[in-house]
Structure formats: C-alpha cells, structure tokens
BATOR-817571 format. One record per residue: x, y, z of N, C-alpha, C in turn; residue number from 1; residue in one letter. Coordinates in steps of 0.05 Angstrom, whole numbers, always signed. Example, Ala and Ser with C-alpha at 12.3 -4.5 7.8 and 13.67 -1.06 7.14 Angstrom:
BATOR-817571
R	n.east	n.north	n.up	ca.east	ca.north	ca.up	c.east	c.north	c.up	num	residuo
R	+264	-114	+156	+246	-90	+156	+264	-66	+156	1	A
R	+257	-45	+142	+273	-21	+143	+258	+1	+157	2	S
This chain:
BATOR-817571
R	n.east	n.north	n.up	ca.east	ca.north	ca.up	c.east	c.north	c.up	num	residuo
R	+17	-24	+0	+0	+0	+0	+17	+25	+0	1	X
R	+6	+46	-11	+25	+79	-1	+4	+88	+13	2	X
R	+24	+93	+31	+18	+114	+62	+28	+135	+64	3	X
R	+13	+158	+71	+24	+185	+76	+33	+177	+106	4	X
R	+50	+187	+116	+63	+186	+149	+63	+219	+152	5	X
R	+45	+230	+160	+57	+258	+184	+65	+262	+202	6	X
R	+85	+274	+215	+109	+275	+232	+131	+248	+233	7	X
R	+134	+245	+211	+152	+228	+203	+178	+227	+208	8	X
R	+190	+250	+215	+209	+260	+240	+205	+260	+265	9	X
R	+189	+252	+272	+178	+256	+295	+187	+227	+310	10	X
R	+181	+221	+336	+187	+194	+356	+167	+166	+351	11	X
R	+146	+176	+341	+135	+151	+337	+133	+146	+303	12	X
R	+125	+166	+291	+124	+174	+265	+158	+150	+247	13	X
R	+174	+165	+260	+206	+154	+251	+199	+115	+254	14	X
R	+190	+113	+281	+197	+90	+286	+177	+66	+262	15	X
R	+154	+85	+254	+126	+64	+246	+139	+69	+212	16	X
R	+149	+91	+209	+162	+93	+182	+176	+72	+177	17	X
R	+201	+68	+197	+219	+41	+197	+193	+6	+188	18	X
R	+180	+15	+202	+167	-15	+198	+153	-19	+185	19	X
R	+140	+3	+171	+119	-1	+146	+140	-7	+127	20	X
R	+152	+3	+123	+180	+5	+102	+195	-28	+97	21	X
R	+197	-42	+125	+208	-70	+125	+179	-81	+115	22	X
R	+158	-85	+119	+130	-90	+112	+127	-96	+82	23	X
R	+147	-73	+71	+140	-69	+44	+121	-53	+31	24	X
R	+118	-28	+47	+96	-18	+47	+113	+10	+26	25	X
R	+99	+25	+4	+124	+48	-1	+99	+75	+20	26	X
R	+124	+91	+29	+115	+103	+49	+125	+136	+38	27	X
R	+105	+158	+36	+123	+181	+37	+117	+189	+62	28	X
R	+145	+207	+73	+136	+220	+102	+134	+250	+95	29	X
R	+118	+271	+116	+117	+291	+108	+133	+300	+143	30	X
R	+137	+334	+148	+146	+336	+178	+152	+365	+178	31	X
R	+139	+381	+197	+154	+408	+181	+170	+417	+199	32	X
R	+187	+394	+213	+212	+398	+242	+215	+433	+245	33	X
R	+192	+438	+259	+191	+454	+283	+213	+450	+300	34	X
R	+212	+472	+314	+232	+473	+345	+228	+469	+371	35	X
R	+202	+462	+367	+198	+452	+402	+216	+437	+415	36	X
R	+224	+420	+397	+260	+406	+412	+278	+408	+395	37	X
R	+306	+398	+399	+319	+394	+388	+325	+389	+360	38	X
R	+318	+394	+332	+319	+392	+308	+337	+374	+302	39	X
R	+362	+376	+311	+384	+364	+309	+373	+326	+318	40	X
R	+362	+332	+331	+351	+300	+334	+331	+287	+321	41	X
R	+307	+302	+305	+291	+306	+284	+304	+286	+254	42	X
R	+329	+308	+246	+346	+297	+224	+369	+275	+232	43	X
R	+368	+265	+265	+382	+246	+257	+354	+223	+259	44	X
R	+331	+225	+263	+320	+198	+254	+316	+201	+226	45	X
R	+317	+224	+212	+310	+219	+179	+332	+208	+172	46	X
R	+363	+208	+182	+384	+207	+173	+380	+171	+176	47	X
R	+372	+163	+192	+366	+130	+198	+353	+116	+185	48	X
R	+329	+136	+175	+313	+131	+139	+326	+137	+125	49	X
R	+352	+139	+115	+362	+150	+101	+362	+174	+82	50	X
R	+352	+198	+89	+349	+219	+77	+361	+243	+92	51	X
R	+373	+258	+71	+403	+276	+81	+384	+299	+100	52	X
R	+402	+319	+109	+395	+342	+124	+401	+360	+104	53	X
R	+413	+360	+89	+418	+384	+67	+392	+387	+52	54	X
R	+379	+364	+37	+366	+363	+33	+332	+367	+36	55	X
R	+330	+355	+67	+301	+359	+75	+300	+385	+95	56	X
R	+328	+401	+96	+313	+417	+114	+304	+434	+102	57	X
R	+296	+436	+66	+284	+464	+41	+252	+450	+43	58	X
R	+228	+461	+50	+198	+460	+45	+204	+453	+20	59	X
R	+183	+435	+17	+165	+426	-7	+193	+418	-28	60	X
R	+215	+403	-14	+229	+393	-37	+225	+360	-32	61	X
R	+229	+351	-49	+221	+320	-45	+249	+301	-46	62	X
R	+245	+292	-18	+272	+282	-13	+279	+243	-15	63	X
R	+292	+230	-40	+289	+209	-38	+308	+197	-26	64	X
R	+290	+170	-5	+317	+154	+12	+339	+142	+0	65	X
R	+359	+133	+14	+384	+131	+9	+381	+95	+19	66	X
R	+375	+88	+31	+377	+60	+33	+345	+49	+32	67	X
R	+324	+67	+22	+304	+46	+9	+287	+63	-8	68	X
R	+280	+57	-31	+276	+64	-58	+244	+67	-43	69	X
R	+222	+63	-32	+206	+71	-21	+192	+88	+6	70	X
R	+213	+100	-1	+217	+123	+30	+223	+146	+16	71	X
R	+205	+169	+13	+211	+185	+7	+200	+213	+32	72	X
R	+217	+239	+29	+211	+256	+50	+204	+285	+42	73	X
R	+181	+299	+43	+186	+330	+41	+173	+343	+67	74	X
R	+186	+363	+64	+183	+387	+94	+162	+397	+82	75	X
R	+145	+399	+103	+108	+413	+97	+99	+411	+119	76	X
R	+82	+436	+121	+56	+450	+148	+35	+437	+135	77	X
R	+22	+421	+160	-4	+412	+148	-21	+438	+154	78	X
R	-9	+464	+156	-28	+486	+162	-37	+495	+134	79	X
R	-4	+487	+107	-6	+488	+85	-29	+484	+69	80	X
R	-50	+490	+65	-73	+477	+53	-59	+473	+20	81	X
R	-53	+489	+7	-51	+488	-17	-30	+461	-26	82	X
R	-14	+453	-11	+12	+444	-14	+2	+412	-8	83	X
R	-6	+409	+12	-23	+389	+22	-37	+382	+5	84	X
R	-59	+396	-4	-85	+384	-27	-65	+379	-56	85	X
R	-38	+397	-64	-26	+383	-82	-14	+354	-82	86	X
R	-6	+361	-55	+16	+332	-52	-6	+302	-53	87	X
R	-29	+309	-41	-52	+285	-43	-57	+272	-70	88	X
R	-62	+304	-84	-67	+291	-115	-41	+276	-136	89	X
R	-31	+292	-133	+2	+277	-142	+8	+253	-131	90	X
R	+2	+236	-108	+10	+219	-89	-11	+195	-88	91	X
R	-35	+203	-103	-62	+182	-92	-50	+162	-69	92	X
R	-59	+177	-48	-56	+152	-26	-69	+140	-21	93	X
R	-59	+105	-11	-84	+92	+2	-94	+96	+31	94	X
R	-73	+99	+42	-82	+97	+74	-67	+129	+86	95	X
R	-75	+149	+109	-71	+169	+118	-55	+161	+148	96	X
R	-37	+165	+155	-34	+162	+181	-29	+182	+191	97	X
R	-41	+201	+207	-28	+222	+218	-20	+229	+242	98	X
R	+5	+233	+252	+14	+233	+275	+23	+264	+278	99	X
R	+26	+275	+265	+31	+300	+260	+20	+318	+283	100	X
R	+31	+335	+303	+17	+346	+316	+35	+362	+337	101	X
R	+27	+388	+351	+37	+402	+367	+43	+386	+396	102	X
R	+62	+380	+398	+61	+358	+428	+70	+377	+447	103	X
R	+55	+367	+483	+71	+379	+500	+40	+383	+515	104	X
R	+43	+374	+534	+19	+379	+563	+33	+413	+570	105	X
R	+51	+412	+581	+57	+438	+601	+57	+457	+576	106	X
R	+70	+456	+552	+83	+477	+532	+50	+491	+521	107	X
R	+26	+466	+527	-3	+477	+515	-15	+497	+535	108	X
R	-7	+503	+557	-4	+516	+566	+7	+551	+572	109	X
R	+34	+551	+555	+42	+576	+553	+34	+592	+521	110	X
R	+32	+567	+501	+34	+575	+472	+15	+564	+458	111	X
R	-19	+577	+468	-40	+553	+459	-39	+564	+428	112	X
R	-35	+581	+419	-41	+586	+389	-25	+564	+370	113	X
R	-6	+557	+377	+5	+539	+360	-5	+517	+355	114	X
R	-22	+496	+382	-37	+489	+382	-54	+477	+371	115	X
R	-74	+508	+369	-98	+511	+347	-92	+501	+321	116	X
R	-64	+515	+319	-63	+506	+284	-52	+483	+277	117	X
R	-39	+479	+295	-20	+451	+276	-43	+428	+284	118	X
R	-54	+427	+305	-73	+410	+318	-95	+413	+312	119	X
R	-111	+443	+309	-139	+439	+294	-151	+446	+268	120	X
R	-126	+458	+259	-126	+479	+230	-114	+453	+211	121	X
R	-96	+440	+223	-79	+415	+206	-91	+397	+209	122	X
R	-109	+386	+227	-124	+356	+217	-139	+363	+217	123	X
R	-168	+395	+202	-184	+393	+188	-183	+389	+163	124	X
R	-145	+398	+150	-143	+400	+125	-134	+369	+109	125	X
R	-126	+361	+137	-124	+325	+130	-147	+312	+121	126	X
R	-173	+319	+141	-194	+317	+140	-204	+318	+107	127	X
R	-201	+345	+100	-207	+354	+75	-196	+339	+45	128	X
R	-171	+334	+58	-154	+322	+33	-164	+294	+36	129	X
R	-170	+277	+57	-178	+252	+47	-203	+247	+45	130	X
R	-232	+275	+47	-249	+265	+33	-253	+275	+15	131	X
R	-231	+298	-7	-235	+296	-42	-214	+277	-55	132	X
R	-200	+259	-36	-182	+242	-46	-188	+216	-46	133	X
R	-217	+214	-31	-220	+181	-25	-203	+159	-7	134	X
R	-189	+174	+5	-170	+155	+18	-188	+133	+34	135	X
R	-173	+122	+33	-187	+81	+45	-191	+81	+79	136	X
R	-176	+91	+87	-178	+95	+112	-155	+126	+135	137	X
R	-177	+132	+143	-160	+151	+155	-147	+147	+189	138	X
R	-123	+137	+201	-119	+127	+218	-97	+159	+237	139	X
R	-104	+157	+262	-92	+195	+269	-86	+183	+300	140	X
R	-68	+202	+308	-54	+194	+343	-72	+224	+355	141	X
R	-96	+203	+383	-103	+219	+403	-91	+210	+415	142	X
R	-99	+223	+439	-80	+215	+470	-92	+206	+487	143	X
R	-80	+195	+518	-92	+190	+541	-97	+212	+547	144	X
R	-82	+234	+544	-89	+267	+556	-127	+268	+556	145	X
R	-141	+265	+532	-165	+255	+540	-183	+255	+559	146	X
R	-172	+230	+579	-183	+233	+598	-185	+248	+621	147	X
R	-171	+270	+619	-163	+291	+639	-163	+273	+664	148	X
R	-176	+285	+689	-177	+278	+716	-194	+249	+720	149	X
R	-201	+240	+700	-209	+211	+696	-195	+194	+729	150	X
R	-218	+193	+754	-212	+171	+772	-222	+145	+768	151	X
R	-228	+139	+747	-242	+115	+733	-204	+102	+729	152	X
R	-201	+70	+739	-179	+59	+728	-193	+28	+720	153	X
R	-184	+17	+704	-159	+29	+674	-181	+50	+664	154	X
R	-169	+64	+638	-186	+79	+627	-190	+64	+602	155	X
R	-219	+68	+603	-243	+55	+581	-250	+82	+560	156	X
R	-251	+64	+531	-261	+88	+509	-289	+90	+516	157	X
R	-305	+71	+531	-332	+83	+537	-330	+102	+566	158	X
R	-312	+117	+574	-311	+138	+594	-312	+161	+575	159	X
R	-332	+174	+594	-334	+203	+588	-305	+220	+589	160	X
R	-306	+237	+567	-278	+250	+568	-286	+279	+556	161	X
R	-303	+290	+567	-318	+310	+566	-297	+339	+587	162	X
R	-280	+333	+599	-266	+344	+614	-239	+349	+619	163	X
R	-230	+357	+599	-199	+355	+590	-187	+378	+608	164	X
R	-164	+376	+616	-145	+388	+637	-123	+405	+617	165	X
R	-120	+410	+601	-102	+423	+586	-112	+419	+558	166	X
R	-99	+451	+550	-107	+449	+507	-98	+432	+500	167	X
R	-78	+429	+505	-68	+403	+484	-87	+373	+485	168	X
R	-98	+371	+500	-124	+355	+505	-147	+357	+498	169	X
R	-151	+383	+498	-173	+379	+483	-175	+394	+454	170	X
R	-150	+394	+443	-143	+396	+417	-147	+357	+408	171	X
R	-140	+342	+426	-142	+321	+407	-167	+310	+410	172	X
R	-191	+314	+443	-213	+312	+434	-230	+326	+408	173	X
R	-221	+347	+405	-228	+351	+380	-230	+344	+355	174	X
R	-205	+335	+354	-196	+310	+337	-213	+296	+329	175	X
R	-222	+278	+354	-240	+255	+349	-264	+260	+341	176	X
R	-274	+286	+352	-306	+293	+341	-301	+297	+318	177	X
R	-276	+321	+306	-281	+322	+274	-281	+297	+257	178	X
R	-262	+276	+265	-260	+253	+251	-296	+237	+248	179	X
R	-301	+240	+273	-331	+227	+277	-345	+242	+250	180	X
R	-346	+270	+256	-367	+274	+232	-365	+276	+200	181	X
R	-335	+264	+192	-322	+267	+174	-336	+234	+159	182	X
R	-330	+221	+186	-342	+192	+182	-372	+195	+173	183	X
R	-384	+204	+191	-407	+206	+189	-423	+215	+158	184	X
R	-419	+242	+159	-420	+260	+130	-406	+239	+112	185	X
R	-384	+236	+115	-373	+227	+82	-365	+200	+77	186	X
R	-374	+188	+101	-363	+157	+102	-339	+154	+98	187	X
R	-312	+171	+108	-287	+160	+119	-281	+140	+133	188	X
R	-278	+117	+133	-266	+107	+155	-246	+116	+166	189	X
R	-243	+128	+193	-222	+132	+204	-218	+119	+241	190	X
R	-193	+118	+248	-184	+105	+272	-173	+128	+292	191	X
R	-177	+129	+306	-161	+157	+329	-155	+128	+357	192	X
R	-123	+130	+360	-107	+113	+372	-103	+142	+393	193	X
R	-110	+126	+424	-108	+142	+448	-80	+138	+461	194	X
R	-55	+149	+450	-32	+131	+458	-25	+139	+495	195	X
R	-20	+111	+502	-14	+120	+534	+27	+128	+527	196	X
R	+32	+139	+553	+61	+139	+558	+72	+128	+547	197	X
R	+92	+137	+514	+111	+122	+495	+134	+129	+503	198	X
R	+156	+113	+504	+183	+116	+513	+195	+94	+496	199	X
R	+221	+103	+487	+244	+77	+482	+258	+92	+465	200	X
R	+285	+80	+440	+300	+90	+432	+294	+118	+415	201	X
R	+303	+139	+419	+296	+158	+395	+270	+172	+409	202	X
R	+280	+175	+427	+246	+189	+438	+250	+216	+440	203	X
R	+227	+235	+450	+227	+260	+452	+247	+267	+474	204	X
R	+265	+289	+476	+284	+302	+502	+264	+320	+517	205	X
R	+238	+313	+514	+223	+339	+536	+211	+322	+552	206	X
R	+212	+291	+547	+197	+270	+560	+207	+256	+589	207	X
R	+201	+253	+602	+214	+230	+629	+239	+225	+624	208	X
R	+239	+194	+604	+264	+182	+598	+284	+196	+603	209	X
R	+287	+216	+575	+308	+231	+565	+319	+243	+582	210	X
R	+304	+263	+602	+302	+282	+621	+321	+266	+646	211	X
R	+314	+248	+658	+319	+223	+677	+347	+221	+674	212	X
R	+353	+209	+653	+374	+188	+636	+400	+219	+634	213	X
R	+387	+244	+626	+415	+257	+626	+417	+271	+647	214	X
R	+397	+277	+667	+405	+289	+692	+414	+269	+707	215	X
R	+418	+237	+704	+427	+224	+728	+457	+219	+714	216	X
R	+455	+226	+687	+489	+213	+677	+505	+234	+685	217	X
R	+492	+248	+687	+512	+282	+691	+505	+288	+722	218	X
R	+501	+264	+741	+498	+284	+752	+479	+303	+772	219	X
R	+463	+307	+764	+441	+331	+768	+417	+317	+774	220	X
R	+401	+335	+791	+388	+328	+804	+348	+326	+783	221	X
R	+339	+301	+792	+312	+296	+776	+283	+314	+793	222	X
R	+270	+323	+771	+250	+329	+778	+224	+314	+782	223	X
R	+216	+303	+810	+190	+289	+807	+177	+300	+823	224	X
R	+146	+301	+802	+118	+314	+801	+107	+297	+823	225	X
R	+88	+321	+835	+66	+303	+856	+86	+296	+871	226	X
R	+110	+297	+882	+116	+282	+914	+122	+258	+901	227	X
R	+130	+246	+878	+129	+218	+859	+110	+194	+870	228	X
R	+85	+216	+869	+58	+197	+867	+46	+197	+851	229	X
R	+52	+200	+832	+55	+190	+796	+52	+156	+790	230	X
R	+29	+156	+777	+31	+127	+755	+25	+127	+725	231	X
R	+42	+119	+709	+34	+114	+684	+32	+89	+664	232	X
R	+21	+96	+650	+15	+60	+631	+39	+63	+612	233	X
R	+67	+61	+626	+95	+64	+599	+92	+51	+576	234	X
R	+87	+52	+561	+94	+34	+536	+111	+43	+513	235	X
R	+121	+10	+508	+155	+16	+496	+147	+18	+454	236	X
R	+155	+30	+449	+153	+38	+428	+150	+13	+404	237	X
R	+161	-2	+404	+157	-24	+392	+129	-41	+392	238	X
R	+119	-39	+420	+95	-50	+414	+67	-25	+408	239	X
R	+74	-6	+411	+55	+22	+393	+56	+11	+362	240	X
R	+85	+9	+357	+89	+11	+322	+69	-12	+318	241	X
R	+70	-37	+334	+64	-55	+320	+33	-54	+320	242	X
R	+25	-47	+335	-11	-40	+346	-19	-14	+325	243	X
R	+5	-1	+315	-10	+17	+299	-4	+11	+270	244	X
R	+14	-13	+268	+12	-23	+240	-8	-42	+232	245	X
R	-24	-61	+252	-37	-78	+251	-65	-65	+240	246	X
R	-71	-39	+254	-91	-23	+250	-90	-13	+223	247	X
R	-60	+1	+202	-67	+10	+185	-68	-19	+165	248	X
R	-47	-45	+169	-62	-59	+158	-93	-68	+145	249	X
R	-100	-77	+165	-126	-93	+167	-148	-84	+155	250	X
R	-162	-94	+135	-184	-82	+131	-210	-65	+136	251	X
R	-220	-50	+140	-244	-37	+152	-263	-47	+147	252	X
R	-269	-59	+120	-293	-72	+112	-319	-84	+139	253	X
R	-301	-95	+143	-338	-111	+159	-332	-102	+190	254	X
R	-326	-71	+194	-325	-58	+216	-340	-30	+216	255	X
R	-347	-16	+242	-357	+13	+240	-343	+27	+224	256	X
R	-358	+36	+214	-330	+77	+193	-313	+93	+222	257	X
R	-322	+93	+248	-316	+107	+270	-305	+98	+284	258	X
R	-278	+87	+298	-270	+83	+315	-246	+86	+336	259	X
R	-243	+91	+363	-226	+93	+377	-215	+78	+392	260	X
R	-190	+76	+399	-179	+53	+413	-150	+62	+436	261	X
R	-153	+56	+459	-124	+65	+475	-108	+37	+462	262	X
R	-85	+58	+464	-65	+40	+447	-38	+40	+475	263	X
R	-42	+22	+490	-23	+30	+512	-10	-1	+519	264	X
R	+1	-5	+548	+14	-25	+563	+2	-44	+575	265	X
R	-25	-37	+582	-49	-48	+598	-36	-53	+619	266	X
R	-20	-30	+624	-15	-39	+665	-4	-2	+677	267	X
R	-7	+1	+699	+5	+31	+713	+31	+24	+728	268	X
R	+46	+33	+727	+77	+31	+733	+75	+50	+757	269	X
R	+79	+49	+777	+100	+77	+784	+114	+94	+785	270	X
R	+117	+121	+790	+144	+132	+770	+170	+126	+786	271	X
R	+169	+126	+805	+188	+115	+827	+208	+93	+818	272	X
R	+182	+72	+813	+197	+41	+803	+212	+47	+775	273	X
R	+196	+65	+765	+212	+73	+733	+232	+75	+737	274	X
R	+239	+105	+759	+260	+118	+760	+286	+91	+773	275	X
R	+268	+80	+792	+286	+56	+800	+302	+37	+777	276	X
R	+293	+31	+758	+293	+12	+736	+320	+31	+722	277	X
R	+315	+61	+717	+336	+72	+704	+358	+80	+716	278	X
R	+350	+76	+750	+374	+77	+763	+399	+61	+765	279	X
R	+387	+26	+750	+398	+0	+755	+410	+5	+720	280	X
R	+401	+12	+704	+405	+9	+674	+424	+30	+673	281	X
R	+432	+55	+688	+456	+69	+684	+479	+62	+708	282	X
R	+467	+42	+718	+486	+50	+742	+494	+66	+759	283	X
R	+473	+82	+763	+472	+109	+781	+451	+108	+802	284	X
R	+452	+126	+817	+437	+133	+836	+420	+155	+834	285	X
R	+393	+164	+828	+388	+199	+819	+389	+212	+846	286	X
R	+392	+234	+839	+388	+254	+861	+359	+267	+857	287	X
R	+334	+260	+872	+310	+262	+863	+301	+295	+876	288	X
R	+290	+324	+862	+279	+340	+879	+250	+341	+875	289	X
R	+238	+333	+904	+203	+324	+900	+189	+353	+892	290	X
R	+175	+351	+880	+158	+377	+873	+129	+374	+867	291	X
R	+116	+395	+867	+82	+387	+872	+72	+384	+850	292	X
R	+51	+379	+837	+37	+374	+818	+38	+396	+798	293	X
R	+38	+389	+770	+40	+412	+758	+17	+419	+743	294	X
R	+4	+444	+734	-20	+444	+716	-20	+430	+698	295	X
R	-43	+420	+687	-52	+404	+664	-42	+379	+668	296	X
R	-35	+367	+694	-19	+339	+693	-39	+317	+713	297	X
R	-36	+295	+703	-54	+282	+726	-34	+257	+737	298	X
R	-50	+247	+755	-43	+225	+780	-36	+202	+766	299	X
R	-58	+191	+746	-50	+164	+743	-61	+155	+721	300	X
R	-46	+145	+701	-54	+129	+677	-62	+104	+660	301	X
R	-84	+91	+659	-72	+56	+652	-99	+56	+630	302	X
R	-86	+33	+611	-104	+37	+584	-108	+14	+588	303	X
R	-137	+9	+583	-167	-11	+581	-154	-23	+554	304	X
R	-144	-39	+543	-133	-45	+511	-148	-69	+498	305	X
R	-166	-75	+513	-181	-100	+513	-195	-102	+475	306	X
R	-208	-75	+466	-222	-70	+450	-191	-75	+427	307	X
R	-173	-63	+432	-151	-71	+407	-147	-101	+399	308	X
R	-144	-114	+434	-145	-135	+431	-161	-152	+414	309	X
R	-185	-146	+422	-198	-159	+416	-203	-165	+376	310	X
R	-205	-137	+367	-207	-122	+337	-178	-143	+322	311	X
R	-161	-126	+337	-125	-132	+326	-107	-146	+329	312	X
R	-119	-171	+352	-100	-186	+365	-75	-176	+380	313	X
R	-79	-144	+392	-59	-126	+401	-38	-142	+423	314	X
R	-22	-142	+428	-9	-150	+451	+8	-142	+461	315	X
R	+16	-128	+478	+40	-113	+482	+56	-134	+512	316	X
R	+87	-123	+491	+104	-152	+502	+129	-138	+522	317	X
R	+135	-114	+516	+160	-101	+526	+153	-96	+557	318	X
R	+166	-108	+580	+163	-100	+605	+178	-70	+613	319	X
R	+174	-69	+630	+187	-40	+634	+217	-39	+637	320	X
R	+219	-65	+658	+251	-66	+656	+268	-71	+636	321	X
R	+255	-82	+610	+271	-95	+591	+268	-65	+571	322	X
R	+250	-55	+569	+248	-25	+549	+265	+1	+576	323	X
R	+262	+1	+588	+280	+18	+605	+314	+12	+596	324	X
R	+322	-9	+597	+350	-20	+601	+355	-14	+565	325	X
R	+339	-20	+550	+340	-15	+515	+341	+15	+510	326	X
R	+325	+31	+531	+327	+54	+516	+352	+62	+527	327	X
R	+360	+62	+551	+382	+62	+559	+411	+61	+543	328	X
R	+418	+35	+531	+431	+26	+515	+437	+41	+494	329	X
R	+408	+50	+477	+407	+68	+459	+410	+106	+476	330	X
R	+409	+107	+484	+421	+131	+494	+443	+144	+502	331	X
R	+458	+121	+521	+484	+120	+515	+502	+116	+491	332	X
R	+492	+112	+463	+512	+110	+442	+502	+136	+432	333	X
R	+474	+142	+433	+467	+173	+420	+479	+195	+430	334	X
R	+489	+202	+460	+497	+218	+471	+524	+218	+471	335	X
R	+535	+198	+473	+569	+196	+470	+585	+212	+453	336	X
C-alpha cells in the first residue's frame, strides 16, 4: 500500500516509518521539524531513513531515501492547505496516518495558538484532503491526555472525556469529534489511537526518559511531580508501532467507519519504580527534587486495551525493565 506518514520525523512517526517500510509498504513521510525540541535530533532519525539534512531541511522539496527506494521525505505544514491538497493529488494515497501534531501537556499551556493550528487547522485540512481524495482509511494519534482527571482505572473508550485538563487535550478531543463527523458525512473510515506513555529509543528530550537518563548521567538532580505519586501506563515503542501497523493494515470492511482505541501497556507503573529501573540500567543513583503537581498533569494512567485486543490481536510484550534497560543502551551510544 502507499501511506502518507505525518510527523515522520517525529518519535513515533520515525519508528512506524521504519516498519511499514520492512513490511513493504512504499511510504512518503511529510514533517515540518519545528523547534519545540531539538531539530538536530529530528534529522538524525530521517538520517536513519536514510534521507540527508541538506536536503530535507528546504519545504516542499522532495527528498528520496538513500537505503530504500520507497521512503521518500518532504518538509510541509499541514497548516499548508494548498501544498497538502497538491501533494494528495500527485501521491493518490491509500491509507492516511497522521501523527503530526503540536506535542507537550505543560508547553499547551504557555503557547495555545500553535496548538490551534498545527492541531486543529492541520487535521481539518487532512480531513479535507482525504475526503476529495478518497483515501481508504483515515488512521490519526489521540491521547490518554483525553481523559483529563479521569478517577475511573484502567481507562475505558466508553468513559466520558468531556473534561480535558489542558489544550493540548482537548485539541485532540477535537480530533475525534471532527473525525466522527467526517465519518459520518462522508463515510471516511477513520481510527483515532489514544496513545498511553511512549518511551524507548529515539524518543522525545522533553519526556521522562530523556530528562531522567541525562540528569542522572551528569549528575544533576531529577525532577518528580506530585511528591512521585505519579503512575503511568509506559509503553515501549515497539509494541505502539506494531498495534498501529496492525490497525493500518487490516481491513475496515466488515467494521464501524468510526472508531477509537487506547493503544497502551495495559498496566500503571510507578514513576518511582521507573525511575528505580533507570537507576539499575545506568548505574547510578538519581538525586531526586520532590515537587508538587504541575497544571494540566494528572495522578495516574492505565489503558483498558481489551477493545484492540480484541479487533487486532494487540499484545504488548515489552516490560518495563527490559524497554527501560533498551532505551538506555540506545542513549548511551546517542549521547556519547
């Protein structure tokens, strides 16, 4: 099949690129590496797809891979309407994946306009492009953010999530309603994947891991939220890719046009035990400073995955200690 991939530079985007790609799938990625982090880490996962930095860091040039003839990359704003509705028609895609999106709980907070657009201005125009394009299925990353203050555990897609704790939350409830009526109106099938806590090689530097992993190598002292009465549903990147390849696989046919699914670990960790786990995988000790809760953040996370299961045969296999000690591994050769 061809797949559009948005934020294809991106931490999960890079990784699902990798595997559609072994799949045999030809894939173009699109990414318009923003600065919310590090860029420099952006182009080294394209550099892993093999496509240069000279090259993809010019808009709208089309960049072909270097070690697979089905990987191709151009820089583009899905805010771009014009550029976007060209690249669709030039490209007839089969399947839409869009991961593409303004990330960051605390950052939706100081800089909601950005937000708006990359998050509600960019997947209406996705919206738009795959219903004068026909695309087969439209498959897009919501979040656990979702559930805001959700005391309901695990969290179920039949919970109300009417109560989001930060924009960035309810930028991707949004999400889901536009997708709903996109389905609805135009008979899209599309999928909105609720991803719980993603971590492992190549991940974001504004996230736990990263954060953890270079203040304890160096050193310096960790910041944990809440007094570290924190839980989350960690899940290691490998088994996301594969729960979200299975999904763009599989046929829609003899299923609803509408549907949502948490795509997580099916268990709540501690952040404590985390931090414990990365204490044993660097060989260090952190120096922990407890701090209180921060806005837009909640207590505790665990994803209901039963419904993936059940649809996709989902299974997620990576324990925490064995994806802690991996990303680890990979961190220490990235940072060296």
């Amino acid at each position: 099949m061809k797949i559009l991939v948005t934020g294809a530079a991106g931490f999960i985007g890079f990784h699902l690129s990798e595997k559609l790609l072994v799949e045999g799938h030809t894939i173009v990625g699109i990414d318009n590496i923003n600065d919310y982090y590090d860029v420099n880490l952006k182009y080294a996962r394209l550099k892993e797809l093999g496509v240069d930095r000279e090259k993809a860091e010019f808009f709208y040039q089309e960049t072909r891979s270097k070690k697979n003839e089905n990987f191709k990359f151009i820089r583009l704003n899905l805010e771009d309407k014009k550029e976007l509705f060209q690249l669709f028609t030039t490209e007839n895609f089969d399947i839409v994946c869009n991961l593409a999106a303004q990330a960051g709980v605390r950052y939706s907070i100081e800089n909601p306009d950005v937000y708006i657009q990359s998050n509600i201005v960019g997947f209406l125009n996705i919206l738009e492009c795959c219903r004068h394009h026909e695309i087969k299925h439209l498959v897009y990353a919501s979040s656990s953010s979702v559930y805001g203050a959700n005391k309901k555990v695990p969290f179920s897609e039949e919970d109300i999530v009417d109560n989001p704790v930060s924009l960035y939350a309810a930028t991707k409830k949004s999400n889901e309603l536009m997708a709903h009526t996109y389905s609805h109106l135009y008979k899209i099938p599309t999928t909105g994947l609720r991803f719980f806590t993603v971590y492992g090689p190549w991940g974001r530097p504004d996230m736990a891991p990263i954060l953890f992993a270079d203040a304890i190598s160096k050193n310096r002292s960790i910041k944990v939220f809440n007094h570290g009465n924190m839980e989350r549903d960690f899940t290691f990147i490998d088994d996301i890719v594969e729960g979200v390849k299975r999904v763009i696989e599989k046929s829609v046919e003899d299923r609803e046009l509408y549907k949502i699914y948490n795509i997580g670990n099916n268990d709540s960790v501690k952040l404590l035990d985390f931090i414990t786990q990365m204490e044993l995988s660097l060989g260090k000790k952190a120096t922990k400073e407890m701090l209180p809760m921060q806005k837009g953040d909640v207590k505790k996370t665990w994803a209901d995955v039963d419904e993936l299961i059940n649809d996709y045969s989902y299974k997620p296999e990576v324990k925490v200690e064995e994806g802690v000690r991996r990303f680890v591994e990979w961190y220490k050769e990235y940072s060296s």
